[in-house]
C-alpha positions in Angstrom: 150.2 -145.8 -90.3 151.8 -148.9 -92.8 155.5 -147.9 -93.3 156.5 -147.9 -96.5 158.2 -150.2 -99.1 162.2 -149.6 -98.4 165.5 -150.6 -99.9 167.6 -152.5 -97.6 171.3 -152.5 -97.8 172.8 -155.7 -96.5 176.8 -155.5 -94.9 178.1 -159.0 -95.1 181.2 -160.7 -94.0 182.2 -164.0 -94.4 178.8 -164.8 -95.8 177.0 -163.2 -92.7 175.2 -160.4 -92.5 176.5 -158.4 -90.1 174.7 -155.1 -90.4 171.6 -154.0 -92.6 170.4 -150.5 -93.3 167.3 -148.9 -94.7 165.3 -145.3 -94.6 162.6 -144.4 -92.5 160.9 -141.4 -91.8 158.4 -139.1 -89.1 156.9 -136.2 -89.4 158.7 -132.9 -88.3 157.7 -129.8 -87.7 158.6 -128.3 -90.7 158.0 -131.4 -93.1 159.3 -135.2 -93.0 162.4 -135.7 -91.3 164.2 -138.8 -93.1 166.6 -141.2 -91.1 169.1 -144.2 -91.8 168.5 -147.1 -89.2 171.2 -149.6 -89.1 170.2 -153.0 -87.5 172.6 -155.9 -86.3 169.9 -158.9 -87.5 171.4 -161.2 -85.4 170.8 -159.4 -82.1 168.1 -157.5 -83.3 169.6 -154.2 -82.0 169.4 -150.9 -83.4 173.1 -150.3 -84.4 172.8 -146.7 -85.7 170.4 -143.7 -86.2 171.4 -141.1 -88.7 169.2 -138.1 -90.0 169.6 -137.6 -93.5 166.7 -135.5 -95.1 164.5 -132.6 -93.2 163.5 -129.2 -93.1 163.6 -128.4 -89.9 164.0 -124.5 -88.0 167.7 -124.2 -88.1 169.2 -123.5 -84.3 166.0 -125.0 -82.9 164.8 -128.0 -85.0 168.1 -128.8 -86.6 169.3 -130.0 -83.3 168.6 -133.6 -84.2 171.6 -133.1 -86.5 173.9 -131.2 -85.0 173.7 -132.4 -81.3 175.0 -136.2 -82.1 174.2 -137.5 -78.4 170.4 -137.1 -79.6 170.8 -140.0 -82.4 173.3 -141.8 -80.3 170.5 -142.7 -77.6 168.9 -145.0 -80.3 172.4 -147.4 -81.0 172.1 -150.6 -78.5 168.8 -150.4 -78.2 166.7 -153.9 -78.5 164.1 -153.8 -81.1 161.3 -154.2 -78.7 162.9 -151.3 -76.7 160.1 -148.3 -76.4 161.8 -146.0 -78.9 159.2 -143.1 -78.0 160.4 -140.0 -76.2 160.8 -140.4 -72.5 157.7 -137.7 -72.8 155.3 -140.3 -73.9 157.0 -143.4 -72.1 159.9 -144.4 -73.9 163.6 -144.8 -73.6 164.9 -141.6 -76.0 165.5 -138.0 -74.3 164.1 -135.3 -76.2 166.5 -132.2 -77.2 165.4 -128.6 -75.3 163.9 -126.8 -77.9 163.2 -129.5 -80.5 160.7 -131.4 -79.0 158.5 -132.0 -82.1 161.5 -132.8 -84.3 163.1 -135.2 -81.7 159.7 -137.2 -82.2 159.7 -137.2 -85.7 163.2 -139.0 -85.3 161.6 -141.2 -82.8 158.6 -142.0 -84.8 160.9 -142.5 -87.6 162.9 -145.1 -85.8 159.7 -146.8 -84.5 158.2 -147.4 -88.1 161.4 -148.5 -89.4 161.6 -151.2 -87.2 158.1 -151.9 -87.8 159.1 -152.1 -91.1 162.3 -154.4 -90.6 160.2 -156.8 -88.3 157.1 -157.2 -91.2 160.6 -158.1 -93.7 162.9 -159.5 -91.9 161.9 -163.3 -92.7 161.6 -162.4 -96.2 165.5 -160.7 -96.1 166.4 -164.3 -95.2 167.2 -163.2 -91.8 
C-alpha cells in the first residue's frame, strides 16, 4: 500500500533542521489508529512515536496509549531498523492483549517512514 500525501512539520535551529514530524497511520482493530512520527533527518533516526487518533477496545486496545514503554521502543531506532513486531521479525514488542493494535502502530510507523524516505530529497534534506 502507497502512504499517503502528509504535512511535514520542520523544527529548526540555527537554520538546521533538527527534528521533522508528520502523521501516519495502520489499521487497528477497531478502525485506523493515527500516529505522530518525529525523525532527526540528519541521523535518520526515529525520534518519537506518539498515537494520536484511534478507536481502539478501551483496557485492551487502548494499551498503545496508555502503556508509554510501547511507543518508546520506536525512539532511536535507525530508519532501516525492522519496525515490525518481534512476532513477524522486527525489533518492536507487542503489548499482552493488544496484539492487533500494537501492529497497527507498527505498520503505522513503517509506512511513515516509507513515506519520509520517498520525500525526504524533496524536503531539502
Amino acid at each position: 500500500m502507497q502512504p499517503s500525501i502528509s504535512t511535514f512539520f520542520l523544527a529548526k535551529k540555527g537554520g538546521e533542521v533538527k527534528s521533522l514530524a508528520f502523521e501516519s497511520s495502520g489499521p487497528g482493530y477497531a478502525g485506523p489508529i493515527g500516529v505522530m512520527i518525529a525523525i532527526g533527518p540528519k541521523d535518520d533516526l526515529v525520534q518519537a512515536v506518539a498515537v494520536t487518533t484511534q478507536s481502539e477496545t478501551p483496557g485492551l486496545g487502548t494499551k498503545i496509549i496508555d502503556e508509554p514503554t510501547f511507543p518508546a521502543q520506536f525512539a532511536g531506532k535507525p530508519l532501516s531498523a525492522n519496525l515490525n513486531l518481534a512476532s513477524g521479525g522486527g525489533q518492536i514488542q507487542a503489548i499482552s492483549g493488544a496484539t492487533v493494535s500494537s501492529n497497527g502502530v507498527s505498520t503505522a510507523v513503517s509506512r511513515g517512514v516509507e513515506l519520509y524516505q520517498n520525500v525526504k530529497s524533496q524536503l531539502g534534506l
